[in-house]
C-alpha positions in Angstrom: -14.5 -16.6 -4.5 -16.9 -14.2 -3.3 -17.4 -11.9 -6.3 -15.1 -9.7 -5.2 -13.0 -8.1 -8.0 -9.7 -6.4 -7.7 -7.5 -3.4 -9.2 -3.8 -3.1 -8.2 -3.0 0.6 -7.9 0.8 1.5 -7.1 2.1 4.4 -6.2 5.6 5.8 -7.5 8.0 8.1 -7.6 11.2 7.4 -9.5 10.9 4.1 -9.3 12.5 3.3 -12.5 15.0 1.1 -11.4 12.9 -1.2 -8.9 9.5 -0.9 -10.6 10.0 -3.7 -13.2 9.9 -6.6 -10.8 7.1 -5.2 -9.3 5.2 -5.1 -12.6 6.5 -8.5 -13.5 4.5 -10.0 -10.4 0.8 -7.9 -11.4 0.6 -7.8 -14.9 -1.3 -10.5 -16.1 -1.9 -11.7 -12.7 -5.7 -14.1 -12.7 -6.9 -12.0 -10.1 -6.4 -8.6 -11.0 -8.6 -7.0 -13.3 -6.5 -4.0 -13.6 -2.9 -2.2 -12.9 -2.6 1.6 -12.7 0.6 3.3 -11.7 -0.1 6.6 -10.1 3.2 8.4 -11.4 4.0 11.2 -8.4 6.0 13.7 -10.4 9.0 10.9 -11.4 11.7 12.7 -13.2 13.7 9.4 -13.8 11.5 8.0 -16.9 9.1 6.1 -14.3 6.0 6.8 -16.8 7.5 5.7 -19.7 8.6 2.5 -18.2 5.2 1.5 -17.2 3.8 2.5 -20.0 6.0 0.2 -22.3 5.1 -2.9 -19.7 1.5 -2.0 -20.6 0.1 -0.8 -17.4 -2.2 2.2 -17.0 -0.3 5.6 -16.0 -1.8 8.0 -14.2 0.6 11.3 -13.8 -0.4 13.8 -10.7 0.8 17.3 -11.5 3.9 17.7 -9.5 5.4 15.2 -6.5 1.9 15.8 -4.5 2.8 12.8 -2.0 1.6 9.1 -1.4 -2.0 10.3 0.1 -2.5 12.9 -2.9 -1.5 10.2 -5.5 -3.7 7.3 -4.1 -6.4 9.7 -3.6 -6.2 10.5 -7.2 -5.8 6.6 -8.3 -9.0 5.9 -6.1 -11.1 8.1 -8.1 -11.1 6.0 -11.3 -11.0 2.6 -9.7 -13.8 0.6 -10.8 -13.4 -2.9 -9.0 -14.7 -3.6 -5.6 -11.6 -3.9 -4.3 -8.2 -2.4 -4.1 -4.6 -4.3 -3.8 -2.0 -1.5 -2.5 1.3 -2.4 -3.3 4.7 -0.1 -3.2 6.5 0.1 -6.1 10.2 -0.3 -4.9 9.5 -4.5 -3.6 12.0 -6.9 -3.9 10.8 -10.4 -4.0 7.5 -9.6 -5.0 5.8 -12.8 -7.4 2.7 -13.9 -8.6 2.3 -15.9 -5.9 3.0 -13.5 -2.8 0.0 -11.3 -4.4 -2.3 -14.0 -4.9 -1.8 -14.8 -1.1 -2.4 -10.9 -0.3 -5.9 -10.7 -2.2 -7.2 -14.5 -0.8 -8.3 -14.1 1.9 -10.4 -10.7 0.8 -11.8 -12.8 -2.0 -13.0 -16.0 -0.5 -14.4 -13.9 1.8 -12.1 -14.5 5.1 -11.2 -11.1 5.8 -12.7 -7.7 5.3 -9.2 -6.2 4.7 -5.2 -7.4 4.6 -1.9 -6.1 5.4 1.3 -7.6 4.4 3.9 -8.3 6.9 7.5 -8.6 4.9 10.6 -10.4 5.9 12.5 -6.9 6.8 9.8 -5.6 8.8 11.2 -3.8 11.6 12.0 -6.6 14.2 8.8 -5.2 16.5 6.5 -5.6 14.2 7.6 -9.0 13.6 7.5 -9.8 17.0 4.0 -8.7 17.2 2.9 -9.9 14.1 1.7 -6.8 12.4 3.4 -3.9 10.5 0.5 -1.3 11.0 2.0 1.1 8.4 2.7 -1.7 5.6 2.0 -0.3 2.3 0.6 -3.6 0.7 -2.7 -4.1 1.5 -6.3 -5.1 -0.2 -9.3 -2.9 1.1 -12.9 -2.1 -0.2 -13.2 0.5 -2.4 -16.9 1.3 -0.5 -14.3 1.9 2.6 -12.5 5.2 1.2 -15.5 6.1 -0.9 -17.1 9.6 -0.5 -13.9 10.5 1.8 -11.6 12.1 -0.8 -12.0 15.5 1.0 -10.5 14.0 3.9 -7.9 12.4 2.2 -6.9 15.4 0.4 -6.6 16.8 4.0 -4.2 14.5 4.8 -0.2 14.5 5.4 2.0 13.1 2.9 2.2 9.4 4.2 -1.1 9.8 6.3 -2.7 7.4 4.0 -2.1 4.1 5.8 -2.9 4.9 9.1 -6.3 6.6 8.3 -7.0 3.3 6.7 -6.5 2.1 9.5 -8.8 3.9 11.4 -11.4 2.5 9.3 -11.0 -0.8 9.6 -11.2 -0.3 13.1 -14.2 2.2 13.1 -16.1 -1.1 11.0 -14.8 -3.7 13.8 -13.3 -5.2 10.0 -11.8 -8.8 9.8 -8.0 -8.1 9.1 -5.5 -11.0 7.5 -2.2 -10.3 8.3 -0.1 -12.2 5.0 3.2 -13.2 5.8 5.8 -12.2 2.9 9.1 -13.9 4.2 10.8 -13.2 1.8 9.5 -10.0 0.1 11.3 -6.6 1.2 11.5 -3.2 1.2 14.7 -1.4 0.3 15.4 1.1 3.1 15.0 5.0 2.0 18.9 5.5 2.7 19.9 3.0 -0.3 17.7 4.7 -2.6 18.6 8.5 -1.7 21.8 8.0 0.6 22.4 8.1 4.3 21.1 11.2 5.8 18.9 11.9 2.8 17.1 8.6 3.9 16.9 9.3 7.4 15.2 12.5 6.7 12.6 10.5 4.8 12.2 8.2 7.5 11.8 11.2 9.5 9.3 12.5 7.4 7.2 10.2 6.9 6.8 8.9 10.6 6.1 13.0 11.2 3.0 12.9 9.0 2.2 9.6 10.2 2.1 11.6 14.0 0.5 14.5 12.7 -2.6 12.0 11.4 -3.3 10.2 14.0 -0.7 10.8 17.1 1.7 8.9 18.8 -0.3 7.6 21.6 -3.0 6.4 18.3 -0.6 4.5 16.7 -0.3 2.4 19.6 -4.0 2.1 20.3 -4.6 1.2 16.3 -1.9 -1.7 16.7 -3.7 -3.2 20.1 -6.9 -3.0 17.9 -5.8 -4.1 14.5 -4.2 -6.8 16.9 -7.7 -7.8 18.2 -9.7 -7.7 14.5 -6.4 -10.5 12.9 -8.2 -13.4 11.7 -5.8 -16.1 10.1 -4.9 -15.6 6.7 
């Protein structure tokens, strides 16, 4: 170990009915010093939940969106290090997260990103999901930037990140989760309400850093992979 020390902040929005397993893989967890839950505006009881489990709540005032809600999670983060996780995982365990934060902590990697088992197929073939939501970062990365976060889009979180990482020429581990996955948006909200979302959220994820950027940030997050 390195003498890094990590806080596990996860965003949520009505997440009720997913979050447990979630919480069931971080709470308690050797390397985590903390868990706060950044509730987005749940309506569904999300809070309360994670406030039963034990886990720190913090409650934005209204559904702000992912950026807003991480950017208000950062501010209190004490650690030197942050593990992003979703909150809606399935097959998410103890083990999966301490694979996430080891190479940050013994001090292989600057940064990693998680690459689950239902990954689109392309980024699977290429051996990086460059808007995964599960990733450990420095807190020093993000710090003194909250103006520019609050500038962002909804989901514009990740792929500013990104252009961090890149900016600092940072060692990135890309962790394998086989057998941790996402549920799509259209089985939590239904068909077209879920393609919207996709729709959405690759929008703001345009609107950040372009089209023809995204593709440049995978060539170069390609290029900074160290093995995990």
């Amino acid at each position: 170990m390195n003498g890094a020390d990590f806080t596990c902040l996860i965003p949520a929005y009505n997440e009720a009915a997913r979050i447990g397993g979630v919480l069931d893989a971080v709470l308690g967890h050797p390397l985590l010093a903390e868990v706060v839950v950044v509730d987005d505006g749940s309506t569904d009881g999300t809070a309360d939940l994670v406030r039963g489990r034990g886990a720190r709540v913090i409650r934005t005032p209204g559904n702000l969106g992912k950026t807003k809600a991480l950017a208000l999670g950062l501010r209190g983060v004490r650690t030197s290090h942050v593990v992003l996780i979703d909150a809606d995982l399935i097959g998410l365990t103890p083990a999966t997260v301490t694979a996430l934060i080891a190479p940050v902590a013994e001090g292989r990697a600057v940064a990693t990103v998680s690459l689950r088992g239902n990954a689109p197929r392309t980024w699977r073939m290429i051996g990086i999901d460059y808007i995964s939501g599960e990733r450990v970062f420095p807190v020093a990365l993000v710090q003194g930037r909250d103006a520019e976060l609050q500038a962002l889009p909804r989901f514009g979180f990740e792929v500013f990140l990104n252009d961090l990482l890149i900016m600092g020429k940072s060692a990135v581990a890309i962790v394998h989760w086989p057998d941790v996955a996402s549920p799509s948006k259209a089985s939590k909200r239904g068909f077209w309400a879920g393609i919207w979302a996709d729709a959405a959220m690759m929008g703001d994820i345009f609107r950040t850093v372009g089209m023809v950027a995204c593709l440049r940030q995978i060539v170069a997050m390609r290029r900074l992979r160290v093995p995990a």
